[in-house]
N, CA, C and O of each residue as an XYZ file, in Angstrom:
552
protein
N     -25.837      9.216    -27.466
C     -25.379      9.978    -26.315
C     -25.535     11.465    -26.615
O     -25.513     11.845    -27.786
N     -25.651     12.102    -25.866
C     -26.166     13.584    -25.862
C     -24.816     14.283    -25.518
O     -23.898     13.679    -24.963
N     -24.752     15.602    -25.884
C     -23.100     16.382    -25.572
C     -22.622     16.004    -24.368
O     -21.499     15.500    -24.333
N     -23.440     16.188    -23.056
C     -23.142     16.002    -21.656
C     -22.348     15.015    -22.041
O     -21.171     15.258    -22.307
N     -22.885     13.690    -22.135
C     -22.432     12.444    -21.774
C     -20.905     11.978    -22.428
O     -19.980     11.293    -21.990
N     -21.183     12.834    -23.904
C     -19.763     12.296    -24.460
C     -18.634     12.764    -24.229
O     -17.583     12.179    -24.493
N     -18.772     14.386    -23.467
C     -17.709     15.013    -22.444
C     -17.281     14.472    -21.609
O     -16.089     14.435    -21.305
N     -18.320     13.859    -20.987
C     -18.524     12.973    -19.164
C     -17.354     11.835    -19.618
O     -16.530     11.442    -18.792
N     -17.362     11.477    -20.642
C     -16.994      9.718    -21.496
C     -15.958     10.179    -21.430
O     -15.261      9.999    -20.432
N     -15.590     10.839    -22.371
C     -14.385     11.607    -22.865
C     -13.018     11.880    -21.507
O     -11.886     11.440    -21.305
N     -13.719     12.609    -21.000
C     -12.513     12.930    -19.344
C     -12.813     11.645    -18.655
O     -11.787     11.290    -18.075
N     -13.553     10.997    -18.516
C     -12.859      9.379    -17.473
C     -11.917      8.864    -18.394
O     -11.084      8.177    -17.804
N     -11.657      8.956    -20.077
C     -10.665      8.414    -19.829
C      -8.931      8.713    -19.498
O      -8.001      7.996    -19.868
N      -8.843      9.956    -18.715
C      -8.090     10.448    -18.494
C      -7.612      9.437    -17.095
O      -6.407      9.233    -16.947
N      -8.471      8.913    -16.234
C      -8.428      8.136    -15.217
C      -7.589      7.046    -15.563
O      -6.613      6.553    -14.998
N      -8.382      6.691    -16.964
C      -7.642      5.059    -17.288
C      -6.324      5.185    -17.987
O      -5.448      4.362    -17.723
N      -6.140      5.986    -18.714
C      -4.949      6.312    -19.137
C      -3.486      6.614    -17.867
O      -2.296      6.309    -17.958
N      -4.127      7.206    -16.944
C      -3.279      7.588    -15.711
C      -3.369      5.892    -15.221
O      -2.552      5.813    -14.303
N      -3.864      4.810    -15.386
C      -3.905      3.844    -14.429
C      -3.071      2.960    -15.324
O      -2.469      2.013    -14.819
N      -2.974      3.267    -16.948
C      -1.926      2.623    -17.715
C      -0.606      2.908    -17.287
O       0.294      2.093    -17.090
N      -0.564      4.463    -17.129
C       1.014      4.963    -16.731
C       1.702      4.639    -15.767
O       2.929      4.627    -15.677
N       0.544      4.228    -14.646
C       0.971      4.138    -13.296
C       1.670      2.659    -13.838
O       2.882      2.451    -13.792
N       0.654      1.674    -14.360
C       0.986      0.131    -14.600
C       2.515      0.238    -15.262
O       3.484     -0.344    -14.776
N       2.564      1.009    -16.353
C       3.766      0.967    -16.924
C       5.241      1.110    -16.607
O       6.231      0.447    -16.918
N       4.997      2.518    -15.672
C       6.178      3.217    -15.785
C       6.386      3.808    -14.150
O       7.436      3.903    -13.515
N       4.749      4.221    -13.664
C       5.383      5.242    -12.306
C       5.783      4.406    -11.138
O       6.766      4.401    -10.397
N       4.707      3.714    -11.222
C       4.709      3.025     -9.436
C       4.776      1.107     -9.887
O       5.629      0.667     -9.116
N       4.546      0.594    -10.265
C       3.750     -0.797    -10.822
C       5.036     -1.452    -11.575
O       5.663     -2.432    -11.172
N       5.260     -0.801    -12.597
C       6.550     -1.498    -13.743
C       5.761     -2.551    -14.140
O       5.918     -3.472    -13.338
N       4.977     -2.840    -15.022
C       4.600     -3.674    -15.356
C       5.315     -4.206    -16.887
O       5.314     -5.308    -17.436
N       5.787     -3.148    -17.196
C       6.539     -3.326    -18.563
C       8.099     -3.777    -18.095
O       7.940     -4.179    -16.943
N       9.953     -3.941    -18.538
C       9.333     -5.302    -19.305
C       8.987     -6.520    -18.645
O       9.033     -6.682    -17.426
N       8.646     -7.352    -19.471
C       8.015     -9.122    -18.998
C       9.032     -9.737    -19.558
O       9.216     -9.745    -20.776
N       9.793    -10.316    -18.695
C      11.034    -11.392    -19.400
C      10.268    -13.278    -19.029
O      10.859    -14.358    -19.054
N       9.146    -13.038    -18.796
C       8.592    -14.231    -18.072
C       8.505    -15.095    -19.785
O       8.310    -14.477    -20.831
N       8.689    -16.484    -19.698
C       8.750    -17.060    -20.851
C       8.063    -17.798    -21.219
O       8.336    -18.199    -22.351
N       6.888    -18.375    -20.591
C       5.647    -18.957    -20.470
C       4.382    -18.208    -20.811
O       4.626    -17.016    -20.619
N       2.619    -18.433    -21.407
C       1.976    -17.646    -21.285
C       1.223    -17.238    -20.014
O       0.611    -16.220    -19.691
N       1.534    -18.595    -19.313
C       0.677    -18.544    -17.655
C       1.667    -17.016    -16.704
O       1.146    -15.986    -16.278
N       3.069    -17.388    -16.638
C       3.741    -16.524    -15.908
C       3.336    -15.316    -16.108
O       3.159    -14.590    -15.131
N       3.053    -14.741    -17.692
C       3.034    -13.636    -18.505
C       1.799    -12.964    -18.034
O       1.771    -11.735    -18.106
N       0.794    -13.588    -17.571
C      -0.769    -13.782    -16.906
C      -0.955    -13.308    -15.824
O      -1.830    -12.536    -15.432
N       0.193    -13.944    -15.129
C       0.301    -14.395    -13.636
C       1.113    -12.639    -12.936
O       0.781    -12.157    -11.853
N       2.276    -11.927    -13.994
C       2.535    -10.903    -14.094
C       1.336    -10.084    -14.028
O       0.944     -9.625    -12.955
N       0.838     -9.917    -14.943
C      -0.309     -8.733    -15.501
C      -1.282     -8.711    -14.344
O      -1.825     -7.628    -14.126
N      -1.604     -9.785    -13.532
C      -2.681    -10.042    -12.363
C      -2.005     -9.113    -11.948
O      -2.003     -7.896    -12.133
N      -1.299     -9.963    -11.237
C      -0.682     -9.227     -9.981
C       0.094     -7.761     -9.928
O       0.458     -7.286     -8.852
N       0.217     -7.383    -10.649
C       0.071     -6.094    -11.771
C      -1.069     -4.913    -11.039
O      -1.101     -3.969    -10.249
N      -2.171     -5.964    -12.183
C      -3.189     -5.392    -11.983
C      -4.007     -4.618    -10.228
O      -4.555     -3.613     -9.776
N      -3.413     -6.351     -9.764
C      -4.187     -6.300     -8.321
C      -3.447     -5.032     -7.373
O      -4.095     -4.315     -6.610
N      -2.095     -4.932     -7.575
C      -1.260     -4.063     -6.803
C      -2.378     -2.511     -7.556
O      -2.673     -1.587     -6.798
N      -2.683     -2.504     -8.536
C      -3.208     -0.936     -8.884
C      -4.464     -1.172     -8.009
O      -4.701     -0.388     -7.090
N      -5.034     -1.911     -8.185
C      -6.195     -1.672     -7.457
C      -6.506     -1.239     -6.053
O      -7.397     -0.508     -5.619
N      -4.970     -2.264     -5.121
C      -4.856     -1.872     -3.923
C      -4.476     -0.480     -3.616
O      -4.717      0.069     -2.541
N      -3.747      0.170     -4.820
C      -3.076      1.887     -4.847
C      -4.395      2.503     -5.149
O      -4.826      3.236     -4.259
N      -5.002      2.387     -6.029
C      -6.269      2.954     -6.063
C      -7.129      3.381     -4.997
O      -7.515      4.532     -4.791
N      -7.504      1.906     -4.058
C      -8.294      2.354     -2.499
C      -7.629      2.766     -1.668
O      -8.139      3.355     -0.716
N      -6.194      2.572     -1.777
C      -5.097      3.479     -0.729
C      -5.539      4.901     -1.359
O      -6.175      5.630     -0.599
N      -5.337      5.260     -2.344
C      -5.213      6.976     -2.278
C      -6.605      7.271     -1.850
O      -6.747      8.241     -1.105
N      -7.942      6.407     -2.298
C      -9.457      7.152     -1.932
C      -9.279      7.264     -0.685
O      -9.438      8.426     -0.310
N      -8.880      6.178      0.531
C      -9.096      6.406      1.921
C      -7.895      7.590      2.273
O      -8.243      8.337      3.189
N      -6.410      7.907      1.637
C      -5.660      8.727      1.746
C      -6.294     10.358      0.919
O      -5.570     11.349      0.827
N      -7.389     10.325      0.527
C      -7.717     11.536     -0.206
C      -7.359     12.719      1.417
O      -6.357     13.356      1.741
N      -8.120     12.624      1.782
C      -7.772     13.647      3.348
C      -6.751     14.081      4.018
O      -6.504     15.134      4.607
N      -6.187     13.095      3.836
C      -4.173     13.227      3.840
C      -3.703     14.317      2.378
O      -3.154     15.416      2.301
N      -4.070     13.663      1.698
C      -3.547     14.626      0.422
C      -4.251     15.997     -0.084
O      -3.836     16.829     -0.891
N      -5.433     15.953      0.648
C      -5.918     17.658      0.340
C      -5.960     18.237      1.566
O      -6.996     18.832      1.864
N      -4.911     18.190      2.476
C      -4.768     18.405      3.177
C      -3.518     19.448      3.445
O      -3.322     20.285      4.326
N      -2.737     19.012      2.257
C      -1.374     19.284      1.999
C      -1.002     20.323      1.129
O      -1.845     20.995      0.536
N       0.517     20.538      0.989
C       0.458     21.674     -0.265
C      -0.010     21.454     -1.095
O      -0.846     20.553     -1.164
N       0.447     22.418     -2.368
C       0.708     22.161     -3.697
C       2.010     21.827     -4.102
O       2.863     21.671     -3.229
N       2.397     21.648     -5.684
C       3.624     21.506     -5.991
C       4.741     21.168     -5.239
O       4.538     20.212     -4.491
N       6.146     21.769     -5.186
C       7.329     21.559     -4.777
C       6.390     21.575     -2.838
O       6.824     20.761     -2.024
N       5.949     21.935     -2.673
C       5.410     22.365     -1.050
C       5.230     21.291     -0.517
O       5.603     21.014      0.623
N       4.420     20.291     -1.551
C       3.576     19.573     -0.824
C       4.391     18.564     -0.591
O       5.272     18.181     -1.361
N       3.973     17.842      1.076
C       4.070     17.090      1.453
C       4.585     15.433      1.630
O       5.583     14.776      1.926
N       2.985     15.253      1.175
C       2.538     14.141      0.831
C       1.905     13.299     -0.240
O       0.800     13.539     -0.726
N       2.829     12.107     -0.636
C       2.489     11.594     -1.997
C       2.568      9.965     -1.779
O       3.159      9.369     -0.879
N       1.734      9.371     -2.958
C       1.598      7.664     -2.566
C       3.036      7.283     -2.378
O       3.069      6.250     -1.708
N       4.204      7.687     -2.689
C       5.803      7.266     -2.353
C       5.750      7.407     -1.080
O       5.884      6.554     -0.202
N       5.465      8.986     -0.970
C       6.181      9.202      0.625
C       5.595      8.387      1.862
O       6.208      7.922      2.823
N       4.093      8.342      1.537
C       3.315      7.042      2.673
C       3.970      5.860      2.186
O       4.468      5.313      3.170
N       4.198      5.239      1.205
C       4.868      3.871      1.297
C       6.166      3.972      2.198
O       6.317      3.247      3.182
N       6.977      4.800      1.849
C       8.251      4.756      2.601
C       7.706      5.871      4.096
O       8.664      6.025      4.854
N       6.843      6.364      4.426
C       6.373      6.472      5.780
C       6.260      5.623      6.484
O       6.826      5.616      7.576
N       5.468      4.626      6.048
C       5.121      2.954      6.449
C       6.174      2.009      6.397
O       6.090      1.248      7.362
N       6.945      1.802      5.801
C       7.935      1.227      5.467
C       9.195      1.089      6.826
O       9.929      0.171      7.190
N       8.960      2.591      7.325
C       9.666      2.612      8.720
C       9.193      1.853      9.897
O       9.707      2.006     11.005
N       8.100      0.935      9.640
C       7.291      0.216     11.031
C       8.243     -0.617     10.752
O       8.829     -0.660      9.670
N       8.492     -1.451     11.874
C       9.366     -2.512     12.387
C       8.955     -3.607     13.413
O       8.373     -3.334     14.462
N       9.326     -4.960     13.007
C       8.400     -6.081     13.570
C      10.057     -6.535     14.007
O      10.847     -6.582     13.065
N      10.513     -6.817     15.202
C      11.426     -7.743     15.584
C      11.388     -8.420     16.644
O      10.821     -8.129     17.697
N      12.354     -9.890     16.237
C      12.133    -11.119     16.865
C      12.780    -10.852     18.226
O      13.636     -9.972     18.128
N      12.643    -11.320     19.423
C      13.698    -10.627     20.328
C      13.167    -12.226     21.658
O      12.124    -12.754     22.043
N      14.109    -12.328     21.805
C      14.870    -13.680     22.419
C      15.700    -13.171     24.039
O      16.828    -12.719     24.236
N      14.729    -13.443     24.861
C      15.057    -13.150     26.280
C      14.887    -14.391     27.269
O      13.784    -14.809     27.620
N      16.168    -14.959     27.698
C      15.886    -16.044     28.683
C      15.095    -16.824     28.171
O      13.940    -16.912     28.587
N      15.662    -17.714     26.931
C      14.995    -18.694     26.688
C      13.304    -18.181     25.611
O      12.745    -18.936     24.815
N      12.935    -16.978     25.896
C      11.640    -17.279     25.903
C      11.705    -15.930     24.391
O      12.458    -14.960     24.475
N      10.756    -16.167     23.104
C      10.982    -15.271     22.222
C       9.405    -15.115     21.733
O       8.430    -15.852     21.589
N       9.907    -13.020     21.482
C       8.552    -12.609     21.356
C       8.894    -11.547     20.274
O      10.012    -11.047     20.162
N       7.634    -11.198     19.346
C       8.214     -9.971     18.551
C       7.766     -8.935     18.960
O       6.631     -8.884     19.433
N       8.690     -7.704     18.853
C       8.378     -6.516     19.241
C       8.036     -5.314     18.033
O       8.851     -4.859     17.230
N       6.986     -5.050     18.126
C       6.561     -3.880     17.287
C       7.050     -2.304     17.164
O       6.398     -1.596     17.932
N       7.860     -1.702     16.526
C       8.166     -0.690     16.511
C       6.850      0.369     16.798
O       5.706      0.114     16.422
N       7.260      1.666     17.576
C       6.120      2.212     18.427
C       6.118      3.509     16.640
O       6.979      4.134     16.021
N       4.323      3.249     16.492
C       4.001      4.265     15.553
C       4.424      5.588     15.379
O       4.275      6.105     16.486
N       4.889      6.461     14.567
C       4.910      7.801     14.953
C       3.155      8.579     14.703
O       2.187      7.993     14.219
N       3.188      9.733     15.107
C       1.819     10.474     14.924
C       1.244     10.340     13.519
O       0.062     10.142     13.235
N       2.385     10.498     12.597
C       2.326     10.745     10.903
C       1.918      9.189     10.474
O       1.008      9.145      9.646
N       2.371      8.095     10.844
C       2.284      6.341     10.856
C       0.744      6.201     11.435
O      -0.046      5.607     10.701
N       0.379      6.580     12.387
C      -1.120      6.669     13.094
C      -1.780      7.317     12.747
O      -2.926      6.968     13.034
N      -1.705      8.540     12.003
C      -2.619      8.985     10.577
C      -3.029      8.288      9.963
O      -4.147      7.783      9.863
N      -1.536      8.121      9.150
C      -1.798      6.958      8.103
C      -2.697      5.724      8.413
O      -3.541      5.211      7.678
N      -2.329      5.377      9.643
C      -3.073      3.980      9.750
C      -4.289      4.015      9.692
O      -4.863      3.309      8.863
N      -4.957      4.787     10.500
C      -6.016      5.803     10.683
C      -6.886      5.284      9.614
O      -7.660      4.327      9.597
N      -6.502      6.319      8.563
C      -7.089      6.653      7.317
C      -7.138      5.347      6.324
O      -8.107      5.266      5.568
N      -6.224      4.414      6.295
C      -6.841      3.117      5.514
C      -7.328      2.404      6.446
O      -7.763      1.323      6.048
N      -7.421      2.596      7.526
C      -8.688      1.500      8.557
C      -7.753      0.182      8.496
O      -7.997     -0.921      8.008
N      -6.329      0.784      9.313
C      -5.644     -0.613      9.648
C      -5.129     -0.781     10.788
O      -4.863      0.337     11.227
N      -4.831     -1.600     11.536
C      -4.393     -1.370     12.695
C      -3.128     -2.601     13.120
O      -3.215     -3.818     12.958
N      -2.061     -1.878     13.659
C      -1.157     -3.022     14.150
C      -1.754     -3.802     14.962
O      -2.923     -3.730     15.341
N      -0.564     -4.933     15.376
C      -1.406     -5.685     16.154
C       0.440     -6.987     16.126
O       1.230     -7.111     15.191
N       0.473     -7.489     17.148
C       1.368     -8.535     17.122
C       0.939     -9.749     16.088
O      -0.202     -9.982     15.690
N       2.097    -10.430     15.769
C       1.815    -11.553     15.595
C       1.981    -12.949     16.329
O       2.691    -12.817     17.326
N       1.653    -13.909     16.185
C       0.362    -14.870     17.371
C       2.355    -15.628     17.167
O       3.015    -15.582     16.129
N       2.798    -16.217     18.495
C       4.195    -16.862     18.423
C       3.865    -18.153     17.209
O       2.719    -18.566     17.027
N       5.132    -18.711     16.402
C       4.558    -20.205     15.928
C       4.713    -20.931     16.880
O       3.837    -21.794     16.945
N       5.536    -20.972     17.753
C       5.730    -21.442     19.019
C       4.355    -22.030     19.937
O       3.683    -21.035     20.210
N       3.773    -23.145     20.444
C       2.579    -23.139     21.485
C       3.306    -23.178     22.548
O       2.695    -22.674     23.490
N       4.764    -23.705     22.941
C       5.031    -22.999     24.114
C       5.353    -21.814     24.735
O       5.445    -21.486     25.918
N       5.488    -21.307     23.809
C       6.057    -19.950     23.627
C       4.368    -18.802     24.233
O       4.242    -17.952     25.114
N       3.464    -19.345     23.290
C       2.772    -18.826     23.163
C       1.798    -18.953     24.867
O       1.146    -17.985     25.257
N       1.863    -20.150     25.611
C       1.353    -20.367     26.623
C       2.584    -19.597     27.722
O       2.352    -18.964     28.753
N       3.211    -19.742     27.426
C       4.866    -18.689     28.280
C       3.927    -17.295     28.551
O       3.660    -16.817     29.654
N       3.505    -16.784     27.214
C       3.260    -15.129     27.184
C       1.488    -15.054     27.712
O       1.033    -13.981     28.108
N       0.813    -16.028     27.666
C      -0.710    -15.951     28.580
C      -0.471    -15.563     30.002
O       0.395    -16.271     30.516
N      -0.910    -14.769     30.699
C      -1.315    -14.984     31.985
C      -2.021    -15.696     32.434
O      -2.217    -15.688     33.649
């Protein structure tokens, strides 16, 4: 490897080290494992794993949201504050004359950003009900 490259080497692993911390300690907790089996212990670390990955493509599609914002004490917006931004949507069951449907809490502007930007979109969910569900067809 030539100087370039072993610099180039050198600072990514600043990435992976930040993706240990996150696993460990910030967002993830992956540390401790009271699981007492080696499968559970496995089965932890996946799903672990998989939650970083999903934080990972959340912040790339949230990059625009976040350089968007302050700096330091100023800023805004952080992967907490969109979780608990989101966190305020609301799905409830609601039971009128017999007949029950869920109602979606209405987005705010800051929620429709957000949604925006990871390319998601509400949407009801389908009744388990088929009478229910032929009730709400026109």
């Amino acid at each position: 490897m030539n100087t370039l490259e072993v610099v180039n080497a050198y600072k990514r692993l600043t990435f992976v080290e930040r993706a240990f911390r996150s696993l460990k300690t910030v967002q993830l907790e992956i540390r401790p494992v009271y699981h007492k089996t080696d499968e559970r212990i496995r089965s932890h670390v996946f799903l672990c794993m998989l939650s970083y990955y999903l934080q990972w493509h959340m912040e790339q599609r949230l990059a625009p949201l976040f350089a968007a914002d302050e700096e330091g004490s100023e800023r805004r917006w952080t992967f907490r504050g969109v979780i608990d931004c989101l966190a305020q949507i609301t799905c409830n069951r609601v039971a009128v004359n017999g007949v029950e449907f869920d109602q979606n809490s209405t987005p705010t502007p800051e929620q429709e950003e957000i949604l925006s930007l990871l390319q998601v979109s509400m949407y009801l969910r389908v009744p388990s009900s088929p009478a229910i569900w032929q009730q709400s067809v026109p």
